[in-house]
mmCIF file of the N, C-alpha and C atoms, coordinates in Angstrom:
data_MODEL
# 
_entry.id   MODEL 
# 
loop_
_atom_site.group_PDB 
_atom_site.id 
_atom_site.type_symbol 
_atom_site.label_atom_id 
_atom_site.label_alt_id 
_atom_site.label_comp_id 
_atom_site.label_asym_id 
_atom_site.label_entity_id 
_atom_site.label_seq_id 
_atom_site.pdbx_PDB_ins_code 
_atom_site.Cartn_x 
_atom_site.Cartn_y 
_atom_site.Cartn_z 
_atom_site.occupancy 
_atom_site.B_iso_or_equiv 
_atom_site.pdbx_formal_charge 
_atom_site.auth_seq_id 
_atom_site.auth_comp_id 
_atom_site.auth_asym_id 
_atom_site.auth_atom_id 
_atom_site.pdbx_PDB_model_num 
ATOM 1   N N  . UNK A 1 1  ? 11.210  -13.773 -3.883  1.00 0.00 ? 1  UNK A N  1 
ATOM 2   C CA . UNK A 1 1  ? 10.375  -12.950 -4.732  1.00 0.00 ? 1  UNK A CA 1 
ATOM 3   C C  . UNK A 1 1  ? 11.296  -12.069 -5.571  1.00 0.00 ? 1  UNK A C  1 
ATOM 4   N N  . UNK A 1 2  ? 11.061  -12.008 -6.771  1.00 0.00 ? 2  UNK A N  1 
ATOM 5   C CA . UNK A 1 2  ? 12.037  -11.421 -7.855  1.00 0.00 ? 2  UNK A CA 1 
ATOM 6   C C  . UNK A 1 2  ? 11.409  -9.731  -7.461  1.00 0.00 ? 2  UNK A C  1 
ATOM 7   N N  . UNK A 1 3  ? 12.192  -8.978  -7.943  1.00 0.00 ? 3  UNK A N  1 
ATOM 8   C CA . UNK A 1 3  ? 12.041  -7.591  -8.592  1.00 0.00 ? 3  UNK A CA 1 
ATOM 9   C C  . UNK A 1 3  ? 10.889  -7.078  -9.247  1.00 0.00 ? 3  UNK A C  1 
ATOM 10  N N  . UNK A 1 4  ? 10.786  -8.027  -10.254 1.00 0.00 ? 4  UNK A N  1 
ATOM 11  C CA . UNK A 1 4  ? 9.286   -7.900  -10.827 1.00 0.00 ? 4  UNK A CA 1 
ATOM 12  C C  . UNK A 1 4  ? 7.835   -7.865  -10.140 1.00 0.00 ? 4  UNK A C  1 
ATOM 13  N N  . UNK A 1 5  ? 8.372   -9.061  -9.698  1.00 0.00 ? 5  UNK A N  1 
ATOM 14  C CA . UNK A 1 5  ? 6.946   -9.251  -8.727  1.00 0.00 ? 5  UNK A CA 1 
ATOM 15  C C  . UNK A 1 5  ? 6.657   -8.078  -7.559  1.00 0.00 ? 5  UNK A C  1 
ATOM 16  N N  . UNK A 1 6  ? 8.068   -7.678  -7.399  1.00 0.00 ? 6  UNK A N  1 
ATOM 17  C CA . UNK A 1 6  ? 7.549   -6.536  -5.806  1.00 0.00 ? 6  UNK A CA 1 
ATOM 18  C C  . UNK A 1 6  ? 6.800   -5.255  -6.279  1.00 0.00 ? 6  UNK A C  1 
ATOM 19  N N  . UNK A 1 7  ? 7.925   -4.773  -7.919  1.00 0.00 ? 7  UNK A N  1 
ATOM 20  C CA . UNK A 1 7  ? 7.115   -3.933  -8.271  1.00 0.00 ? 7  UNK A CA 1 
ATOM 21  C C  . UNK A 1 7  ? 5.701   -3.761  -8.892  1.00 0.00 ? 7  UNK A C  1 
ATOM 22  N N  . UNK A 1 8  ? 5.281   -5.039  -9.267  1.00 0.00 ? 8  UNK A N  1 
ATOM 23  C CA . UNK A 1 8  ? 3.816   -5.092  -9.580  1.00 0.00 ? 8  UNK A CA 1 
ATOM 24  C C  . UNK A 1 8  ? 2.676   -5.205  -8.458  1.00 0.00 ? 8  UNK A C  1 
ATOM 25  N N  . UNK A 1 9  ? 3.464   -5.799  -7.465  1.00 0.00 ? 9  UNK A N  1 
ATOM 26  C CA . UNK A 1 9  ? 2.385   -5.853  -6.549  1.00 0.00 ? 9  UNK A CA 1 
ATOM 27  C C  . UNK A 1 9  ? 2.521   -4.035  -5.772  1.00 0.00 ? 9  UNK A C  1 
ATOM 28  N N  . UNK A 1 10 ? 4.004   -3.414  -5.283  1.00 0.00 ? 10 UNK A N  1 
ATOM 29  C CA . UNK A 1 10 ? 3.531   -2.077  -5.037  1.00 0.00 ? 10 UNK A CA 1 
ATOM 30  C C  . UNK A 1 10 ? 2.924   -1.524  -6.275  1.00 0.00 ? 10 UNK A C  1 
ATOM 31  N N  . UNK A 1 11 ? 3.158   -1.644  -7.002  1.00 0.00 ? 11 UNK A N  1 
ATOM 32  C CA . UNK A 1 11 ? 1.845   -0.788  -8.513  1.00 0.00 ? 11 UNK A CA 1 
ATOM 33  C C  . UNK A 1 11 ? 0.460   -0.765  -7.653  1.00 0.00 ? 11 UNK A C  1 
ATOM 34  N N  . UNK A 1 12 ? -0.084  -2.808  -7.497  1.00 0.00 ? 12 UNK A N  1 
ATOM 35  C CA . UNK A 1 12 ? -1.490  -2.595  -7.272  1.00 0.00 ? 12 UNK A CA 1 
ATOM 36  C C  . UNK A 1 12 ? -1.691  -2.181  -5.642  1.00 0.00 ? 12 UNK A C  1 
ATOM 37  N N  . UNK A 1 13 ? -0.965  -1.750  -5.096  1.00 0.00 ? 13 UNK A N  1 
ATOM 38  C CA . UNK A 1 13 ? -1.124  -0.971  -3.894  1.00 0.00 ? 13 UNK A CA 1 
ATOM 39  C C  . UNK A 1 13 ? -1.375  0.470   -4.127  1.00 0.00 ? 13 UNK A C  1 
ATOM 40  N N  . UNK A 1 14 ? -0.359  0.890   -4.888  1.00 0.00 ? 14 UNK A N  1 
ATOM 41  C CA . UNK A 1 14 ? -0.682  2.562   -5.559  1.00 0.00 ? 14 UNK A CA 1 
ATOM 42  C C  . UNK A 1 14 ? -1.857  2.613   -5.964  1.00 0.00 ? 14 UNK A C  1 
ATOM 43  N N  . UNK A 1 15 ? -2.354  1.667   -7.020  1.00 0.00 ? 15 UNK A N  1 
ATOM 44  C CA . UNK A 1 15 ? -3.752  1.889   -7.634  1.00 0.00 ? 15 UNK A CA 1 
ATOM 45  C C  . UNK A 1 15 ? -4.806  1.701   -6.768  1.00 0.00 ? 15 UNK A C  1 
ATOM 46  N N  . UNK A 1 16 ? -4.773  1.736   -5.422  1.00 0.00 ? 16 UNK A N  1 
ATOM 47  C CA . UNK A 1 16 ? -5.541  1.768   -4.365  1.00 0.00 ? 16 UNK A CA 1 
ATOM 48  C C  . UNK A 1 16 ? -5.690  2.969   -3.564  1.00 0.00 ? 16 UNK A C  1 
ATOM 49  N N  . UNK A 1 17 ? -5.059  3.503   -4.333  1.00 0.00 ? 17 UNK A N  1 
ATOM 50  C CA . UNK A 1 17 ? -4.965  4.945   -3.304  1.00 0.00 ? 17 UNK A CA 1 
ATOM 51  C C  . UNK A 1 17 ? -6.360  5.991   -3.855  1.00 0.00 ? 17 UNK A C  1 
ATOM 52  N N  . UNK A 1 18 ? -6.576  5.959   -5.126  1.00 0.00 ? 18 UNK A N  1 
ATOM 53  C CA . UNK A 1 18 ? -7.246  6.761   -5.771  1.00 0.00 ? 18 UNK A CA 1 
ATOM 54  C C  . UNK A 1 18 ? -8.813  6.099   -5.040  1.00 0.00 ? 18 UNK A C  1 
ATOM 55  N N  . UNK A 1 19 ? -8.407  4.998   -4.939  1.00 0.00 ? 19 UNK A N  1 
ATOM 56  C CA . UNK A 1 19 ? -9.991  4.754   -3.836  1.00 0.00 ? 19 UNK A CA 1 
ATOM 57  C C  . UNK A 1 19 ? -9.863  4.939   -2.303  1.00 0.00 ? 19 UNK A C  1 
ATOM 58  N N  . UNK A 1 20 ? -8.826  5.452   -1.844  1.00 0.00 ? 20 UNK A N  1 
ATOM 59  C CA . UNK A 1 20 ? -9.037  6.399   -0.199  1.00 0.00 ? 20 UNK A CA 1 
ATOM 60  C C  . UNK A 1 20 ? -9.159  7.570   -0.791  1.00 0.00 ? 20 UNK A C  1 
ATOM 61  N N  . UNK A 1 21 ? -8.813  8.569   -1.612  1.00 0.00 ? 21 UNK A N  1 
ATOM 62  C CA . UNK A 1 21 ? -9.051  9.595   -2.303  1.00 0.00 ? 21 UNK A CA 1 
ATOM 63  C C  . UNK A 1 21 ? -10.718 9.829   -2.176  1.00 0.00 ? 21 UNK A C  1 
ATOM 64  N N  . UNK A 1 22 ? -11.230 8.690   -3.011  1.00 0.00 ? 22 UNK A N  1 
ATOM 65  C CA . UNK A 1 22 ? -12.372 8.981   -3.117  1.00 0.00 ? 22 UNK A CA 1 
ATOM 66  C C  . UNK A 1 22 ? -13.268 8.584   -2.136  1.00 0.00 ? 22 UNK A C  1 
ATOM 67  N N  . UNK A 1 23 ? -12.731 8.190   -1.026  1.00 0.00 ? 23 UNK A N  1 
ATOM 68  C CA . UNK A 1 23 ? -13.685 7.747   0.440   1.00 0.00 ? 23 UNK A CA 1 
ATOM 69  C C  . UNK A 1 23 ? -13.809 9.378   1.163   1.00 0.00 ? 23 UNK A C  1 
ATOM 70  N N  . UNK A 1 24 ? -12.393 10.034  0.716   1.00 0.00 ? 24 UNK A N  1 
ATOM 71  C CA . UNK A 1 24 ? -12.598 11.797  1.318   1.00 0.00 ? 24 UNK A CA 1 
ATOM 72  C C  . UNK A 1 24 ? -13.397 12.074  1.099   1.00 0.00 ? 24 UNK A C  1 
ATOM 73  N N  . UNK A 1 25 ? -13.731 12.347  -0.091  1.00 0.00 ? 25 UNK A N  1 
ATOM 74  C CA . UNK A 1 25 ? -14.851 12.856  -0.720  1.00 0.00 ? 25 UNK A CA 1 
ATOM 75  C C  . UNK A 1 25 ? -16.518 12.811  -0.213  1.00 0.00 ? 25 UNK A C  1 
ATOM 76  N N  . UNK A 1 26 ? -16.691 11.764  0.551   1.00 0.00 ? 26 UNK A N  1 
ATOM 77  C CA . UNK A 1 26 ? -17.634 11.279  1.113   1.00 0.00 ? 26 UNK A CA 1 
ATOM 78  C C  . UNK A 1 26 ? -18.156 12.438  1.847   1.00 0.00 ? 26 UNK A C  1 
ATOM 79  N N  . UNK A 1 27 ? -19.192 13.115  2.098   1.00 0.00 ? 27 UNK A N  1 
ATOM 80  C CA . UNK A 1 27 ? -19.837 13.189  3.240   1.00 0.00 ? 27 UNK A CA 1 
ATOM 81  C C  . UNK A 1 27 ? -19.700 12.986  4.492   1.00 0.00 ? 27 UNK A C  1 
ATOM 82  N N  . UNK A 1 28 ? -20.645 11.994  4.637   1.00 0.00 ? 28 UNK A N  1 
ATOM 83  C CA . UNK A 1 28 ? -20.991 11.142  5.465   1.00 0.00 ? 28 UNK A CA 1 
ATOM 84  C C  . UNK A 1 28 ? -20.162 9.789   6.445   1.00 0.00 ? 28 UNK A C  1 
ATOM 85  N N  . UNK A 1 29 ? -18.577 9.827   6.411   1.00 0.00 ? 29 UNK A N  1 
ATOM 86  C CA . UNK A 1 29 ? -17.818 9.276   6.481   1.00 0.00 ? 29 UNK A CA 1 
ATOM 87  C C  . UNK A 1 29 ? -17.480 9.207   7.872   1.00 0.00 ? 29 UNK A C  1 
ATOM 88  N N  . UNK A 1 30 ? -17.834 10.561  8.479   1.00 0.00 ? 30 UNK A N  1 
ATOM 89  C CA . UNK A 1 30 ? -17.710 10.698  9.583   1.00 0.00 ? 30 UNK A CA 1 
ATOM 90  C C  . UNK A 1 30 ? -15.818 10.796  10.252  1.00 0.00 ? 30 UNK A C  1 
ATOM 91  N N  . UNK A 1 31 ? -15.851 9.829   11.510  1.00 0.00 ? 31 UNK A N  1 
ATOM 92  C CA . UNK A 1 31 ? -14.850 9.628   11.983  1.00 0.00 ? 31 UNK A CA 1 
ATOM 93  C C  . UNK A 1 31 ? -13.576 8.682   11.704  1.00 0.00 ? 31 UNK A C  1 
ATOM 94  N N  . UNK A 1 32 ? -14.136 8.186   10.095  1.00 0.00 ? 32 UNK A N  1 
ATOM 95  C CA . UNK A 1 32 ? -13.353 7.449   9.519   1.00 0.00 ? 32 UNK A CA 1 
ATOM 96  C C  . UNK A 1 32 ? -12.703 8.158   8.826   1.00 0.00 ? 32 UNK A C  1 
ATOM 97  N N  . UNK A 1 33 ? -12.889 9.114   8.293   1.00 0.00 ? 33 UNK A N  1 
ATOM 98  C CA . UNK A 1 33 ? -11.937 10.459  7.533   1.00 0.00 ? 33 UNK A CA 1 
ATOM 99  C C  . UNK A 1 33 ? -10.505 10.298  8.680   1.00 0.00 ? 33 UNK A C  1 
ATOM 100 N N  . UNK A 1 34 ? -10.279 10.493  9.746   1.00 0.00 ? 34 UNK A N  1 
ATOM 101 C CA . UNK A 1 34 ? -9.295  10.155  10.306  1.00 0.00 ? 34 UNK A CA 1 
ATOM 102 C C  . UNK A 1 34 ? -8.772  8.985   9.777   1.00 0.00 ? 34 UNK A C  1 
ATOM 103 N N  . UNK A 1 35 ? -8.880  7.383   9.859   1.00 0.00 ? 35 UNK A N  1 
ATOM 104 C CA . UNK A 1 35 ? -8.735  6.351   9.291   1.00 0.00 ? 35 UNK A CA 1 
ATOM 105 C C  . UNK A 1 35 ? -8.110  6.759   8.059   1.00 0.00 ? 35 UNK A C  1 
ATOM 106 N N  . UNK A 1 36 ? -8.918  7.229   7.366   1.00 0.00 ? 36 UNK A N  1 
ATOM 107 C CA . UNK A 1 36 ? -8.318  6.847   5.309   1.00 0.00 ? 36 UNK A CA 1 
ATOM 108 C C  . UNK A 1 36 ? -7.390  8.165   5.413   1.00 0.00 ? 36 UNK A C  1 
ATOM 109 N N  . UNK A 1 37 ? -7.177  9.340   6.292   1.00 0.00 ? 37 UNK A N  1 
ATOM 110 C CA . UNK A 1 37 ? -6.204  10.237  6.147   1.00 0.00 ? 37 UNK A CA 1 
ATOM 111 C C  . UNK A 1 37 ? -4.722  9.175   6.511   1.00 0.00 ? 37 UNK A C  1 
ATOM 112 N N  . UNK A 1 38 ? -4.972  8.641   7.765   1.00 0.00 ? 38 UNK A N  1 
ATOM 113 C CA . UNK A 1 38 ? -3.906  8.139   7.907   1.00 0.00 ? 38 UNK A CA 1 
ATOM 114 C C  . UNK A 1 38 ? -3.332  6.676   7.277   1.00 0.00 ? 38 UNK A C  1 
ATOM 115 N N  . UNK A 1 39 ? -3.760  5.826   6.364   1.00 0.00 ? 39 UNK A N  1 
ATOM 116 C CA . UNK A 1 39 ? -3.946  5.082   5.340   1.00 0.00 ? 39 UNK A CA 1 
ATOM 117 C C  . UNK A 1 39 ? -3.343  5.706   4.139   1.00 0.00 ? 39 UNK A C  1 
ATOM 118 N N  . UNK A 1 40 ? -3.819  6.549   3.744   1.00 0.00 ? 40 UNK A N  1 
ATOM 119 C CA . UNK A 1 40 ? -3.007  7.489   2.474   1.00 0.00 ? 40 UNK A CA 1 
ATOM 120 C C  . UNK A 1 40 ? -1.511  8.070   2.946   1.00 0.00 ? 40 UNK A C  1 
ATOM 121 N N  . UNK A 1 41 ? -1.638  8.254   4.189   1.00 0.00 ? 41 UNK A N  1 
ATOM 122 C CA . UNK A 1 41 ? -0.371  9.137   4.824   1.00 0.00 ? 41 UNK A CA 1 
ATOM 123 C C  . UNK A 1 41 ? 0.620   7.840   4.445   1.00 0.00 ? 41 UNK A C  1 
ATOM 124 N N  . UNK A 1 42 ? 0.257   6.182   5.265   1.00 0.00 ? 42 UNK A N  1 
ATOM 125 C CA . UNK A 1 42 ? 1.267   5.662   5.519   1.00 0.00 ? 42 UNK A CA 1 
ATOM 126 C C  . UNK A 1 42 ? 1.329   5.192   3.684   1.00 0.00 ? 42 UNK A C  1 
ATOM 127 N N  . UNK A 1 43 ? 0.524   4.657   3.024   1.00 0.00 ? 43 UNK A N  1 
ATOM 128 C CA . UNK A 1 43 ? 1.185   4.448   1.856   1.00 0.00 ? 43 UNK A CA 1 
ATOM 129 C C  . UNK A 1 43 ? 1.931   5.337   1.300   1.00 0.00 ? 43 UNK A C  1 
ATOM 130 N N  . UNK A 1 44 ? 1.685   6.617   1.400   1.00 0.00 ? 44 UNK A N  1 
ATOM 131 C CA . UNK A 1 44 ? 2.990   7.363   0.541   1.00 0.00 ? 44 UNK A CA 1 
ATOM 132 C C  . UNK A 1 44 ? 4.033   7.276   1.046   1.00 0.00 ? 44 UNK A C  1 
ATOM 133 N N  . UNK A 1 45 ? 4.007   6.846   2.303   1.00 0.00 ? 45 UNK A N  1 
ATOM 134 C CA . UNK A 1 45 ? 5.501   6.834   3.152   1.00 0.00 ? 45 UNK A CA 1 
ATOM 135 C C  . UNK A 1 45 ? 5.954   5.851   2.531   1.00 0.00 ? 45 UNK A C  1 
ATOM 136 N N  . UNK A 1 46 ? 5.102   4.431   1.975   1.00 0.00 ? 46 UNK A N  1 
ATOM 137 C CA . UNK A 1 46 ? 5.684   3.005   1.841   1.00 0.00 ? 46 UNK A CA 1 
ATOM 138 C C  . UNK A 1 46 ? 6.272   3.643   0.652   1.00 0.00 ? 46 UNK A C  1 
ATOM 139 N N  . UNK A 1 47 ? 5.597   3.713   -0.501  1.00 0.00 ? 47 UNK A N  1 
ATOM 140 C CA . UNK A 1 47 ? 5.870   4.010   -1.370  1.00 0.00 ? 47 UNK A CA 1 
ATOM 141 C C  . UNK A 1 47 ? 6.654   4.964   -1.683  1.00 0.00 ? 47 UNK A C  1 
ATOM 142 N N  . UNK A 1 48 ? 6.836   5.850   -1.202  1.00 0.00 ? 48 UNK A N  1 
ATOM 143 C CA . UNK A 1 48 ? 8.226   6.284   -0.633  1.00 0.00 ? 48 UNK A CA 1 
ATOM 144 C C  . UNK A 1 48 ? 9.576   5.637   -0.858  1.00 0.00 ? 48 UNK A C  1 
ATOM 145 N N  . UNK A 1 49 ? 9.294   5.092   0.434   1.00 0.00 ? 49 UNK A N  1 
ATOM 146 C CA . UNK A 1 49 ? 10.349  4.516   0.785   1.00 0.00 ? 49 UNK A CA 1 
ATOM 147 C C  . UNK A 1 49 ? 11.068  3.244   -0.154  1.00 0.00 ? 49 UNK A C  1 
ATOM 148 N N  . UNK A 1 50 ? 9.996   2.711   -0.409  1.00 0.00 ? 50 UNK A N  1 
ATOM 149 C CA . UNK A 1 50 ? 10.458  1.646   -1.827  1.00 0.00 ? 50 UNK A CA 1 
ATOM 150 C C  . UNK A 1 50 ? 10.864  2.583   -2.875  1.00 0.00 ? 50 UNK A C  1 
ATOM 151 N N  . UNK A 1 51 ? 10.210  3.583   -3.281  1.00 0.00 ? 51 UNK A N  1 
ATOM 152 C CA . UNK A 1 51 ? 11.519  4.467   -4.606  1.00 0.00 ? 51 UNK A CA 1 
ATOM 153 C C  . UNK A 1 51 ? 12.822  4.620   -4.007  1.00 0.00 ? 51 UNK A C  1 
ATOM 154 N N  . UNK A 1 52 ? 13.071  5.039   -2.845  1.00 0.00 ? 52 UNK A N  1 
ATOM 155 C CA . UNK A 1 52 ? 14.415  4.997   -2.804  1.00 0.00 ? 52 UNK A CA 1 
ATOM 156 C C  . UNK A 1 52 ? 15.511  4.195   -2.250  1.00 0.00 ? 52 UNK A C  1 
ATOM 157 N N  . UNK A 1 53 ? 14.264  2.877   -1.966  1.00 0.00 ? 53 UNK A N  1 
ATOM 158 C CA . UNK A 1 53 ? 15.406  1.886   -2.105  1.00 0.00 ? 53 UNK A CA 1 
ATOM 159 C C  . UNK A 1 53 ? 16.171  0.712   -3.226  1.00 0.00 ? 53 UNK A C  1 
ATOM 160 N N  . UNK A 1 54 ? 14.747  1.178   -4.161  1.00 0.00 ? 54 UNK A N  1 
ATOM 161 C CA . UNK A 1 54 ? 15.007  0.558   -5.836  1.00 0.00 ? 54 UNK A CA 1 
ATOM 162 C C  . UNK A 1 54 ? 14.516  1.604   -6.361  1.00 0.00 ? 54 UNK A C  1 
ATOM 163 N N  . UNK A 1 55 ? 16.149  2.933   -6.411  1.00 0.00 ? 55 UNK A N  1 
ATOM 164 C CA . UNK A 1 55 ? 15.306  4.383   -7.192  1.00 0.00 ? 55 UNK A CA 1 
ATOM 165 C C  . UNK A 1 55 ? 14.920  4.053   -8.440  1.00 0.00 ? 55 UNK A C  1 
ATOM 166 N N  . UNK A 1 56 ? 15.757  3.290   -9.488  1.00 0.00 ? 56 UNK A N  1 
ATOM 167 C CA . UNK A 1 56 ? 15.298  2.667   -11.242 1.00 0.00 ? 56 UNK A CA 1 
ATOM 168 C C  . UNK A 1 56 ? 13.993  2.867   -10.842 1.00 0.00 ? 56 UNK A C  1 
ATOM 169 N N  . UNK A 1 57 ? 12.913  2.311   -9.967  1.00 0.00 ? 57 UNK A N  1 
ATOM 170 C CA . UNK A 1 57 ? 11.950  1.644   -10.203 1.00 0.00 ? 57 UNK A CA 1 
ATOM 171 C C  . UNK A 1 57 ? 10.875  2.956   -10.543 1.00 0.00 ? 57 UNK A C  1 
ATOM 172 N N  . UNK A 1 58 ? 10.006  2.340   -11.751 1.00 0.00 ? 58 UNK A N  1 
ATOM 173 C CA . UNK A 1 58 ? 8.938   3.273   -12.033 1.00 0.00 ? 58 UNK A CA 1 
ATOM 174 C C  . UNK A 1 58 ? 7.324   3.215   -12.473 1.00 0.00 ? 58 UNK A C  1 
ATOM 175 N N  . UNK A 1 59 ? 7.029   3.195   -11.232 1.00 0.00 ? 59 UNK A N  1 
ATOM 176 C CA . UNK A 1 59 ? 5.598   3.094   -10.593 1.00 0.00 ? 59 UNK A CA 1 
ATOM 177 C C  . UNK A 1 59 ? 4.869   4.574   -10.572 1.00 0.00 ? 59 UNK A C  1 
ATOM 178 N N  . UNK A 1 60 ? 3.843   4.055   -11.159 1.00 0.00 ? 60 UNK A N  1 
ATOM 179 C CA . UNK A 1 60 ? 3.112   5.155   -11.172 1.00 0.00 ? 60 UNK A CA 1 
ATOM 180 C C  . UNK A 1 60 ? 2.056   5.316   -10.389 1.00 0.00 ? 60 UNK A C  1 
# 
């Protein structure tokens, strides 16, 4: 898998985040608010961790 491809596919992982964002928001979500807290936690870690192992890279 080239360079390109890793960073487009973490892109459409990032652009997934703004929809656990908006599962917070919920109400009614209950005991899954635990779930999507820790879901958001570990992607920023991924994503994270991929900037600084290809720092160039720029994902938004």
């Amino acid at each position: 898998m080239d360079l390109q491809t890793i960073k487009e596919r973490v892109a459409l992982v990032q652009s997934k985040r703004e929809y656990l964002l908006s599962l917070l928001e919920q109400p009614n979500i209950g005991t899954l608010r635990v779930d999507v807290n820790q879901a958001l936690e570990e992607l920023d870690d991924l994503i994270d961790e991929f900037r600084r192992s290809i720092p160039e890279t720029d994902i938004n």
